[in-house]
DRENDO-1510 file (C-alpha; in Angstrom, 1 decimal, always signed):
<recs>
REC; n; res; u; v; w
REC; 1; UNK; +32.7; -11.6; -31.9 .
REC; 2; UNK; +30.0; -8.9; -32.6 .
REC; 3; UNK; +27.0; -9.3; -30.1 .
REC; 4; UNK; +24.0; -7.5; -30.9 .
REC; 5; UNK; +21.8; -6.8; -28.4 .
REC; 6; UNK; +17.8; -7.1; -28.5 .
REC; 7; UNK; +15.1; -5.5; -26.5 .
REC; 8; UNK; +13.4; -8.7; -26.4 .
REC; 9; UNK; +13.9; -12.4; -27.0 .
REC; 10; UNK; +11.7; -12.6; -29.7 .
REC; 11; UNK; +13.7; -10.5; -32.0 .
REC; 12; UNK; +16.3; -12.8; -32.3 .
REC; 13; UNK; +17.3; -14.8; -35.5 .
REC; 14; UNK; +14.8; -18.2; -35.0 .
REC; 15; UNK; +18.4; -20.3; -36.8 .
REC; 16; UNK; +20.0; -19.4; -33.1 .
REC; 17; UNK; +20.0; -22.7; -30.6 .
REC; 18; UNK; +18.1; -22.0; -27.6 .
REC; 19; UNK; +18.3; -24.5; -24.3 .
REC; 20; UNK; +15.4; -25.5; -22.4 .
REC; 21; UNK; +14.7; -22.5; -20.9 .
REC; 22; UNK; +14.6; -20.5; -23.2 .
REC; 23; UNK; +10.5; -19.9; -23.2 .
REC; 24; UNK; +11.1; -19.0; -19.2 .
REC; 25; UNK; +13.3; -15.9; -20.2 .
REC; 26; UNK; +10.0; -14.3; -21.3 .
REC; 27; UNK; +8.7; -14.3; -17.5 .
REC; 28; UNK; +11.1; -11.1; -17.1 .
REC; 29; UNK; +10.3; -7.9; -18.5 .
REC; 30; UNK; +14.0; -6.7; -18.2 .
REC; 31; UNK; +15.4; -9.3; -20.3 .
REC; 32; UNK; +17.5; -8.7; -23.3 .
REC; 33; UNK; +18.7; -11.8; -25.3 .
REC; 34; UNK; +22.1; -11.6; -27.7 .
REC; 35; UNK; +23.7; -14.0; -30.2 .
REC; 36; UNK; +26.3; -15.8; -28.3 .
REC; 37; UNK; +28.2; -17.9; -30.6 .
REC; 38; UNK; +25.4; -18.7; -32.5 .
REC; 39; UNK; +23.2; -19.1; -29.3 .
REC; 40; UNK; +20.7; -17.3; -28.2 .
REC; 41; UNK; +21.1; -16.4; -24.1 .
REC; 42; UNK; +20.0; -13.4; -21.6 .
REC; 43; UNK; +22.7; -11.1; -21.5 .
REC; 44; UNK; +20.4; -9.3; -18.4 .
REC; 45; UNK; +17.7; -9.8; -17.2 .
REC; 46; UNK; +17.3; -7.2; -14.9 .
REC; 47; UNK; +20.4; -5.7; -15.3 .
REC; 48; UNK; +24.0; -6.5; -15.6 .
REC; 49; UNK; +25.2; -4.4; -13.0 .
REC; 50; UNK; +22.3; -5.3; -10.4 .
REC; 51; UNK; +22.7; -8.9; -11.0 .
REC; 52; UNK; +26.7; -8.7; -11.0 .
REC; 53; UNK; +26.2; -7.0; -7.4 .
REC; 54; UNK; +23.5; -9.4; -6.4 .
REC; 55; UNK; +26.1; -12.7; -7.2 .
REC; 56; UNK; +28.7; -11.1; -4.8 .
REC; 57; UNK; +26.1; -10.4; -2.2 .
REC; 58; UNK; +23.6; -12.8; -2.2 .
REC; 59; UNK; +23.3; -15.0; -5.5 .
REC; 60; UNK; +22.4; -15.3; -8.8 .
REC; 61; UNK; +21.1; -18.0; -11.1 .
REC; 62; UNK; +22.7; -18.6; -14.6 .
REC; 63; UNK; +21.6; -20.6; -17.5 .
REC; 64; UNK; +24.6; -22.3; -18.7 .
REC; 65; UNK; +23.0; -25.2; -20.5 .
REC; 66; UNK; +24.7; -24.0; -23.7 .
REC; 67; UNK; +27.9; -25.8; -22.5 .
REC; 68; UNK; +29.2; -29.1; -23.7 .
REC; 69; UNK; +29.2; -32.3; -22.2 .
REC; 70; UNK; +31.3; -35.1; -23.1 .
REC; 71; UNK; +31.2; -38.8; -21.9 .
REC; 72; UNK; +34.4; -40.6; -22.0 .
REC; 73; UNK; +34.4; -44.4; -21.1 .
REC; 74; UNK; +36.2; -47.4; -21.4 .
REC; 75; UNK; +39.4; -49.1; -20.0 .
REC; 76; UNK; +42.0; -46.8; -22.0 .
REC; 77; UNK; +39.9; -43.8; -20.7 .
REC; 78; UNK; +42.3; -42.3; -18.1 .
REC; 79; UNK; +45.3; -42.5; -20.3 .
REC; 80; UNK; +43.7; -41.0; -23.2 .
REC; 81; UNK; +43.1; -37.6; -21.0 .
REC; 82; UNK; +46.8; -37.8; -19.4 .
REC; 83; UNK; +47.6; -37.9; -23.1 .
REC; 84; UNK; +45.5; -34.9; -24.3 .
REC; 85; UNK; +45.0; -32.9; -20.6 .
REC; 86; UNK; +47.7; -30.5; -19.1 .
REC; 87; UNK; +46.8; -31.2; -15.7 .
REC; 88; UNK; +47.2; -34.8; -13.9 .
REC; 89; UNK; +44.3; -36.8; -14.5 .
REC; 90; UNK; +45.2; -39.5; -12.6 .
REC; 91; UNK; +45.5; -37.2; -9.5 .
REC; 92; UNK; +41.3; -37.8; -9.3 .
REC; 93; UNK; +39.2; -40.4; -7.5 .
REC; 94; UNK; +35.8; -40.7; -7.8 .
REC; 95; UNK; +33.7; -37.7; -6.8 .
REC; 96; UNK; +36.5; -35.2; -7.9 .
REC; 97; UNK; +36.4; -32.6; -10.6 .
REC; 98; UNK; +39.7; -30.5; -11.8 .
REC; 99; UNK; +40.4; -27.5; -14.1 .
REC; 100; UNK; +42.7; -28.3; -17.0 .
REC; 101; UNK; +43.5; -27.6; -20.9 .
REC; 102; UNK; +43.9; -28.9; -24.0 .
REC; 103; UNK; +46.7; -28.1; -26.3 .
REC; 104; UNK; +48.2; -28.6; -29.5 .
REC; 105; UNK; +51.8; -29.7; -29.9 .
REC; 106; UNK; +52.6; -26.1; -30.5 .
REC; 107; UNK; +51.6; -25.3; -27.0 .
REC; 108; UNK; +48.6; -23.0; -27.8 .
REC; 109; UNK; +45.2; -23.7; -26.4 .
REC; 110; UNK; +42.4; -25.9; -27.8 .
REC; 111; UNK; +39.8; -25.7; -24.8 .
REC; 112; UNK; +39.8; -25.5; -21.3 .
REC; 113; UNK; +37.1; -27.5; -19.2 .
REC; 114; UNK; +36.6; -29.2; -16.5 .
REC; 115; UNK; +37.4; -33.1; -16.0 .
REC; 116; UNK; +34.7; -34.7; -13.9 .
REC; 117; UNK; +35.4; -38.7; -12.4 .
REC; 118; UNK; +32.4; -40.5; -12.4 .
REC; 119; UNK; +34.0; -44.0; -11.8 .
REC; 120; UNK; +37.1; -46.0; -13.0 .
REC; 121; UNK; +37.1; -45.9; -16.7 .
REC; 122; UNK; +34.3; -43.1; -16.6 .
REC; 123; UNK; +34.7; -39.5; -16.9 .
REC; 124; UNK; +32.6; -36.5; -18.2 .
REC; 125; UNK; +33.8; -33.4; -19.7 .
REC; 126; UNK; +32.5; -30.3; -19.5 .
REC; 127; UNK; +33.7; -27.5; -22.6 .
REC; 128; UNK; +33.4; -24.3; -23.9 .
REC; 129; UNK; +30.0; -23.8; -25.7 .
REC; 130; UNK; +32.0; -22.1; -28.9 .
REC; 131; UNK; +34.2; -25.1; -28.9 .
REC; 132; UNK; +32.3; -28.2; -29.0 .
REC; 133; UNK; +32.0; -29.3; -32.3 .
REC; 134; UNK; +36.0; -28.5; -32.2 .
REC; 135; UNK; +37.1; -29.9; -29.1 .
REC; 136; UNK; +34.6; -33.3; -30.0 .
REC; 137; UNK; +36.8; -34.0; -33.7 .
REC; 138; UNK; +40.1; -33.4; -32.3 .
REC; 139; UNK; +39.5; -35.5; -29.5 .
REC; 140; UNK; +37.9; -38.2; -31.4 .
REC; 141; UNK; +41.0; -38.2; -34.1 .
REC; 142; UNK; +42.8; -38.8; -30.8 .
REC; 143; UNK; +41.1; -41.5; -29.4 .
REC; 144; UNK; +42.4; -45.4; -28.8 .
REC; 145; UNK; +40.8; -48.4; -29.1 .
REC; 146; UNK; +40.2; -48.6; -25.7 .
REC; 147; UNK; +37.4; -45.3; -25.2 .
REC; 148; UNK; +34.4; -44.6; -26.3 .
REC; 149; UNK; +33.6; -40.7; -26.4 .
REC; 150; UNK; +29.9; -39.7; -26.7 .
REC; 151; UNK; +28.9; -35.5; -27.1 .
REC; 152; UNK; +26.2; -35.5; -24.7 .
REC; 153; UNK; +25.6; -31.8; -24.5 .
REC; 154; UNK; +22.3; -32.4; -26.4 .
REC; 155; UNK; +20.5; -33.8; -23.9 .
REC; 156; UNK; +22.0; -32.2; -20.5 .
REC; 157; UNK; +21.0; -28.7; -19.2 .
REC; 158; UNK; +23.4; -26.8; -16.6 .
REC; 159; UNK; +22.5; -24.3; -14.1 .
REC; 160; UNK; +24.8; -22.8; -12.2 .
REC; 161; UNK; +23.7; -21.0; -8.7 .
REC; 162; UNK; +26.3; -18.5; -7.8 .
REC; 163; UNK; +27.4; -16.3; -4.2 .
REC; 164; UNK; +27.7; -16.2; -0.7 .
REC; 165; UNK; +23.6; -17.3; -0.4 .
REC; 166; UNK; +24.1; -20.3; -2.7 .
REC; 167; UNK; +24.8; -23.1; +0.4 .
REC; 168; UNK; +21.7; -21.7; +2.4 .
REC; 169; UNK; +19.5; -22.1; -0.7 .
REC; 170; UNK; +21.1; -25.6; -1.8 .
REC; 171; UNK; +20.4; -26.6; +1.2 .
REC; 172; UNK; +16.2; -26.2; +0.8 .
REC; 173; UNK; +16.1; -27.6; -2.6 .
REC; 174; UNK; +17.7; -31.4; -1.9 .
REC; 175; UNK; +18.5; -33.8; +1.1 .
REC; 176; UNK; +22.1; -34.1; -0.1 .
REC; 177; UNK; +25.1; -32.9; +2.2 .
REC; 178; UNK; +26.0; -29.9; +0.5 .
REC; 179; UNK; +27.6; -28.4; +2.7 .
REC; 180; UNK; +30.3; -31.3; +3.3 .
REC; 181; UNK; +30.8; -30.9; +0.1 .
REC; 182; UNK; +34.4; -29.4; -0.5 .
REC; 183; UNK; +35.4; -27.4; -3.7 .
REC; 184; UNK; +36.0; -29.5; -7.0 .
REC; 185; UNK; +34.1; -32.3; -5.8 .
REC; 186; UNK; +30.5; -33.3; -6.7 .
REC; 187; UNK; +27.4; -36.0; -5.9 .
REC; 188; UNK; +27.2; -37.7; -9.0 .
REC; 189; UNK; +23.0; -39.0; -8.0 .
REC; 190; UNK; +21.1; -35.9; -6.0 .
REC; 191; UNK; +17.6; -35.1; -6.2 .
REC; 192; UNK; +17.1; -30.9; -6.3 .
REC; 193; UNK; +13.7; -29.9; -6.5 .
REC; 194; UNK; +12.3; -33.4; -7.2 .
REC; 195; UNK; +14.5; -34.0; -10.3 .
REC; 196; UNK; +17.7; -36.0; -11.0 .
REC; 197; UNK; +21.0; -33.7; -10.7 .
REC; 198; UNK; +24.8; -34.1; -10.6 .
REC; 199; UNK; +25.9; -31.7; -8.5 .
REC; 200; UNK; +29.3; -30.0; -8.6 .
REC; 201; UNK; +31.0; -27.3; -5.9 .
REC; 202; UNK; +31.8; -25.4; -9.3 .
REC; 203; UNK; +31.6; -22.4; -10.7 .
REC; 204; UNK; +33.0; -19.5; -13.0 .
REC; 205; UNK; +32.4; -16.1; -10.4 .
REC; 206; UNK; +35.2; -15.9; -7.6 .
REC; 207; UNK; +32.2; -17.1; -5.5 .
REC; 208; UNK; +30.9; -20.0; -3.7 .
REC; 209; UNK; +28.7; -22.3; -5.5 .
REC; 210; UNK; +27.1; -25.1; -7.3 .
REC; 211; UNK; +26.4; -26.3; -10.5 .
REC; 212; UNK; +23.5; -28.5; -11.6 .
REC; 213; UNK; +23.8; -31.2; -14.4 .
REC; 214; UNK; +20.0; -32.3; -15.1 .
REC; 215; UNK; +18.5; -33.7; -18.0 .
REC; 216; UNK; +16.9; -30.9; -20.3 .
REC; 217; UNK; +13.3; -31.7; -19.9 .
REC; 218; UNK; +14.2; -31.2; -16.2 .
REC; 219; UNK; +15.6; -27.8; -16.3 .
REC; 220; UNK; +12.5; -25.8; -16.3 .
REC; 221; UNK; +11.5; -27.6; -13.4 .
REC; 222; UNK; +14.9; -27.0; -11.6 .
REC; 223; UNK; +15.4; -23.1; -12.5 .
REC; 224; UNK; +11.6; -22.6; -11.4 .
REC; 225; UNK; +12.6; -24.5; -8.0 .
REC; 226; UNK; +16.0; -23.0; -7.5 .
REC; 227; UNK; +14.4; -19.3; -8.0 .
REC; 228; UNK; +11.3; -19.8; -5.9 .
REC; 229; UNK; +13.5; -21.0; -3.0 .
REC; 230; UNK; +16.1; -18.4; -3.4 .
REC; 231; UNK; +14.0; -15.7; -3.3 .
REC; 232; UNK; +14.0; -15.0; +0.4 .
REC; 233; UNK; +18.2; -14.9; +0.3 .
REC; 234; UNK; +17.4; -12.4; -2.5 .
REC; 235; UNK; +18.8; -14.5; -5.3 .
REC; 236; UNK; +18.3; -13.1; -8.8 .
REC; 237; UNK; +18.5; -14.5; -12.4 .
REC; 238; UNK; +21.7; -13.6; -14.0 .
REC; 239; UNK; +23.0; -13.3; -17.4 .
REC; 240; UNK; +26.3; -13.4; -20.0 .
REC; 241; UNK; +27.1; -9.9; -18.8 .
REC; 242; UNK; +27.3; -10.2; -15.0 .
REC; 243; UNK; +29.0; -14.1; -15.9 .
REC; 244; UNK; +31.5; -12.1; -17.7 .
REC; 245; UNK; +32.3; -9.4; -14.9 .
REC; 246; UNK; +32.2; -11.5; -12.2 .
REC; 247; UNK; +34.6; -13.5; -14.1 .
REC; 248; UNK; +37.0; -11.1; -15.4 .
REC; 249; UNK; +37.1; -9.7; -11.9 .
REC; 250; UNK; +38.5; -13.2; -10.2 .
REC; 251; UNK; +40.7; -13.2; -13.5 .
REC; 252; UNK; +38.9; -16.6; -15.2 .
REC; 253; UNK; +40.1; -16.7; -18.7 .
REC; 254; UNK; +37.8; -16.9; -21.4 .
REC; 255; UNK; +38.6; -18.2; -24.6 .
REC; 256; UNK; +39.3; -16.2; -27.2 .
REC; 257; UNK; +40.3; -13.5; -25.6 .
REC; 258; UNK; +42.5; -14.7; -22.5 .
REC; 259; UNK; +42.8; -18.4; -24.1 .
REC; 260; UNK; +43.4; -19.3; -27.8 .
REC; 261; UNK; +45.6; -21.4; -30.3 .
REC; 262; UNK; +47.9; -18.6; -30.3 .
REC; 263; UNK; +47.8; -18.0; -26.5 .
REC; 264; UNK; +50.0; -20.8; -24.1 .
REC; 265; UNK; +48.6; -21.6; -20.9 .
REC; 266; UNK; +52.2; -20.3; -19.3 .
REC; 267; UNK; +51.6; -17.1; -20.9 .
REC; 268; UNK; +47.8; -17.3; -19.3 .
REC; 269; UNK; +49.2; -17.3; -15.7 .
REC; 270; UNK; +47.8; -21.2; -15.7 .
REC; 271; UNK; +51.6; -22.8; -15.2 .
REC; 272; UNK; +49.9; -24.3; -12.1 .
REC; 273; UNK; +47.8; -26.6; -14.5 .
REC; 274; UNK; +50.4; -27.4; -16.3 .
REC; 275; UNK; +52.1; -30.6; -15.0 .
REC; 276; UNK; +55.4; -31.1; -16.8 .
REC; 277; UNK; +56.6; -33.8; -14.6 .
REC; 278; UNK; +53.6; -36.3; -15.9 .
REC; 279; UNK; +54.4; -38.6; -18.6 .
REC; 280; UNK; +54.4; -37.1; -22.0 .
REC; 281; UNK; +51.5; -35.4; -22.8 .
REC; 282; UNK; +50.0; -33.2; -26.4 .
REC; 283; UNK; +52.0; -29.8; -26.1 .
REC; 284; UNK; +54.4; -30.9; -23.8 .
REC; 285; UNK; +57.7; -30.4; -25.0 .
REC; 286; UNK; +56.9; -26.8; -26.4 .
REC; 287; UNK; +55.5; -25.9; -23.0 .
REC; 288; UNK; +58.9; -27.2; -21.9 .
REC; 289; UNK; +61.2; -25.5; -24.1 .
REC; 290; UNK; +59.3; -22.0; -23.2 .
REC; 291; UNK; +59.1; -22.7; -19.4 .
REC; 292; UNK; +63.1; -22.7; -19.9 .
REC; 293; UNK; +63.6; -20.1; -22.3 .
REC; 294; UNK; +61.4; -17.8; -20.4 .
REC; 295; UNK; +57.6; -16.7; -21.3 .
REC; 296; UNK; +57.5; -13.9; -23.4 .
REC; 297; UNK; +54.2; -12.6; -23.0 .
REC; 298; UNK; +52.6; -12.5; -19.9 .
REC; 299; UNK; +48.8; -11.6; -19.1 .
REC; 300; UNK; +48.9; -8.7; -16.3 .
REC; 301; UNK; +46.2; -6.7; -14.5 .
REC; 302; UNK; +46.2; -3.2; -16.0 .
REC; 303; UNK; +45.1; +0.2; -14.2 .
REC; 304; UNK; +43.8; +3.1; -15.8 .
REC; 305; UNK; +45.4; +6.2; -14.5 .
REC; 306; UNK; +43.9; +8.7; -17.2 .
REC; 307; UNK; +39.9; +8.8; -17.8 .
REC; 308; UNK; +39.4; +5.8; -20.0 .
REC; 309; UNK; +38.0; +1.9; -19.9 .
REC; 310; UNK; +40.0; -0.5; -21.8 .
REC; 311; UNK; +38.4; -2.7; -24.0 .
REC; 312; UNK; +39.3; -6.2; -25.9 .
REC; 313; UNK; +41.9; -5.8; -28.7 .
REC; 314; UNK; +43.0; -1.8; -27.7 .
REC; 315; UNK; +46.4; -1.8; -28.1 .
REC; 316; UNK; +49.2; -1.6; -25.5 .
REC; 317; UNK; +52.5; +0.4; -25.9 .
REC; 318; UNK; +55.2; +1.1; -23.5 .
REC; 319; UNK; +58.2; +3.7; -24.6 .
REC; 320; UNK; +56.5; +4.3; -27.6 .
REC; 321; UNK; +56.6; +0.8; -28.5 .
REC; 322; UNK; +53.6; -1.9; -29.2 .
REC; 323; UNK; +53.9; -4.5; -26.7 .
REC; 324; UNK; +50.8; -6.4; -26.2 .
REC; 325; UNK; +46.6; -6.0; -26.1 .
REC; 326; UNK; +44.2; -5.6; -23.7 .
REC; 327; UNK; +42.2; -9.3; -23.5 .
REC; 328; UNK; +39.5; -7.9; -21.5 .
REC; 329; UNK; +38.6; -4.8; -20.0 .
REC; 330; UNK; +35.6; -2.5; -18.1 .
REC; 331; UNK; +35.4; -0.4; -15.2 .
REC; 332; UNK; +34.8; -3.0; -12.3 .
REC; 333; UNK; +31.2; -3.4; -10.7 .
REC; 334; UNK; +32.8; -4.3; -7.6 .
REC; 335; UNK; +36.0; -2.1; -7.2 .
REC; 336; UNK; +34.7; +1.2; -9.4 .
REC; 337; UNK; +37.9; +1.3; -11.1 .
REC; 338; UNK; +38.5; +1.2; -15.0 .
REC; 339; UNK; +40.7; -2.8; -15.2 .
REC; 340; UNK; +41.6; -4.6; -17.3 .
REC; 341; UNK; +43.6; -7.8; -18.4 .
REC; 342; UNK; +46.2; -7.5; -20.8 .
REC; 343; UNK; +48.7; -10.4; -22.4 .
REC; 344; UNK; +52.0; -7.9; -22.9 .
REC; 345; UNK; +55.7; -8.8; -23.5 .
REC; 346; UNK; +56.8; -9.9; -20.0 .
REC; 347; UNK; +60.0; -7.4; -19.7 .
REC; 348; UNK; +56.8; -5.1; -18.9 .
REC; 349; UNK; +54.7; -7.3; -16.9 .
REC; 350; UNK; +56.3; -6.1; -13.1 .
REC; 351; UNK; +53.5; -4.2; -11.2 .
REC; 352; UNK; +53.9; -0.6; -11.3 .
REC; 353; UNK; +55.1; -0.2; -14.6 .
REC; 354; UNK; +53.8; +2.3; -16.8 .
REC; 355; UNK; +52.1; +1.5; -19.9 .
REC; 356; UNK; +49.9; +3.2; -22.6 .
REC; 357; UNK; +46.4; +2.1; -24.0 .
REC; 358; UNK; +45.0; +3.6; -27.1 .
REC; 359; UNK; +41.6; +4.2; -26.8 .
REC; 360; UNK; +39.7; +5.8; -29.6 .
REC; 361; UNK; +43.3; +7.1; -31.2 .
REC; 362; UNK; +44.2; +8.4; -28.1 .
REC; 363; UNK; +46.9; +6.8; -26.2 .
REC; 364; UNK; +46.0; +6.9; -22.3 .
REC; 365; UNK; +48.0; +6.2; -19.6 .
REC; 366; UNK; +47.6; +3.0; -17.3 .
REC; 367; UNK; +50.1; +1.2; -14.8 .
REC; 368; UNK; +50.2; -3.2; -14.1 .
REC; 369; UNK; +48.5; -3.7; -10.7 .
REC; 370; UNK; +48.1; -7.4; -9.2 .
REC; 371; UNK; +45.4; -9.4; -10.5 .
REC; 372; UNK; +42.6; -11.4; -9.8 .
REC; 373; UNK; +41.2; -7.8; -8.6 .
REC; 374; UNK; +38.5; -9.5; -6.4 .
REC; 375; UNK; +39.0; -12.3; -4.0 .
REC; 376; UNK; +36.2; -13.7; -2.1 .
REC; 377; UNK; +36.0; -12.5; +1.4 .
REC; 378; UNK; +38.5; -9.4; +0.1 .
REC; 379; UNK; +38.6; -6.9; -1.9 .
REC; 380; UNK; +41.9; -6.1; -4.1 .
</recs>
């Protein structure tokens, strides 16, 4: 995707979606908005390096509302997503959210999201923004009798408070028990600054967290709150560029570039998602048959050792030979080093190896290190 970058929201094409917030962006001088996949969202606002540094040292606030939501009810509801899901669904009780994937019989990716329990029979779904219209038909031409499945991305906003700092500001903003909230669990009925919110112990940084599911006339409301009570733990508005840093970072795929049709969750590094001893689900016995064989491509954390940042698409060689591409790639905001993430032919994958990226023509030297390069409370 090409992103081009604007000095200031206004310039953007008007046909671009905007979420509820969108008017608020203006409030910062330092904002610069880009077409996101056909939104329009703050890629800074005061910086992508400040507010990248600001998320692993205090927090940051993101504006994630472009998301989709899904509703899935009825009494054939949990069966459908042990159908369609790669993970065990029916590992969840109420109050529990878990990562998983969607794949096609092939074994490449549709989407993955986030499964959320509300009750028996009851679930949301939370997807990729670029995906929703994708992930809604092919789920839908899936669906039995049983389950109903309603896109309500329309009508939810999602704000996601992100770092250390995030618990001592939750805890100012709503009566609920935060704190006794473990990860991948959520309060389905909170009040945060005097509005209805689902909250989740969720997030997409390598960092402690929450995320807020509000209604979208209530998200101006809550982002105004959330910042004005953060402010003394030096929380800062963030945008797409510090999400994707911090993310690459804790290695979270993103689709299309670590995740895609072509691109198996095995070959990912998600195998631990992957829950081949459930009952037959979409993608299964390909997943199977290459868990056997043997993977053969494998995403790695790459090194630059010559003077060079890798970027999505450069190609990798090793001995002369093409054997993969780099998925994602800058010089770290936390580490100071050039990284990246690259899915390469798994004879190549061992840490140490030597590889070559080619960068402008140029091919540059680079070695596999261990990956995710930041964990919270270390440094890699």
């Amino acid at each position: 995707m090409t992103i081009q970058i604007t000095t200031e929201v206004i310039q953007v094409s008007p046909s671009l979606k905007r979420t509820p917030l969108f008017p608020l962006y203006a409030q910062f001088p330092g904002v610069r908005c880009i077409d996101f996949g056909g939104w329009e969202l703050p890629v800074q606002f005061s910086g992508i390096i400040r507010e990248h540094e600001t998320v692993r040292q205090q927090a940051g606030l993101f504006d994630v509302s472009h998301m989709g939501e899904f509703l899935l009810t009825g009494d054939d509801a949990e069966a459908f997503l042990q159908r369609v899901m790669t993970n065990d669904v029916s590992r969840l009780a109420d109050g529990q959210a878990q990562y998983t994937l969607m794949c096609y019989e092939h074994g490449g990716v549709i989407d993955d999201l986030i499964v959320y329990r509300l009750s028996a029979g009851q679930f949301m779904l939370v997807v990729n923004a670029s995906n929703i219209d994708k992930d809604f038909r092919w789920l839908e031409s899936h669906l039995p009798g049983g389950a109903t499945l309603v896109n309500k991305s329309d009508d939810l906003s999602l704000l996601a408070l992100q770092g250390p700092s995030a618990e001592a500001i939750a805890a100012l903003i709503t009566d609920a028990d935060l704190k006794a909230l473990p990860p991948f669990h959520f309060i389905k009925e909170a009040e945060v600054c005097g509005v209805p919110a689902l909250v989740s112990r969720t997030g997409y940084t390598g960092e402690d967290g929450f995320e807020f599911y509000v209604a979208a006339a209530d998200a101006p409301a809550l982002w105004t709150g959330l910042l004005a009570a953060g402010q003394p733990h030096g929380l800062l508005p963030a945008g797409l560029g510090a999400r994707d840093t911090l993310r690459f970072e804790a290695k979270l795929p993103l689709y299309g570039q670590e995740l895609s049709d072509s691109i198996t969750p095995l070959e990912a590094g998600l195998g631990s998602f992957v829950k081949l001893a459930k009952p037959d689900f979409i993608g299964r016995e390909a997943l199977q048959k290459q868990k056997e064989q043997g993977v053969p491509r494998k995403l790695v954390g790459i090194e630059m050792i010559d003077r060079g940042i890798p970027r999505c698409h450069y190609p990798v060689y090793a001995g002369g030979a093409l054997i993969g591409e780099v998925t994602t790639g800058t010089q770290s905001p936390t580490l100071k080093r050039n990284l990246g993430l690259a899915l390469i032919q798994a004879d190549f994958a061992q840490p140490g190896t030597e590889l070559e990226v080619e960068i402008r023509g140029n091919r540059l030297k680079a070695a596999v290190v261990p990956a995710p390069f930041y964990r919270r409370g270390a440094k890699a």
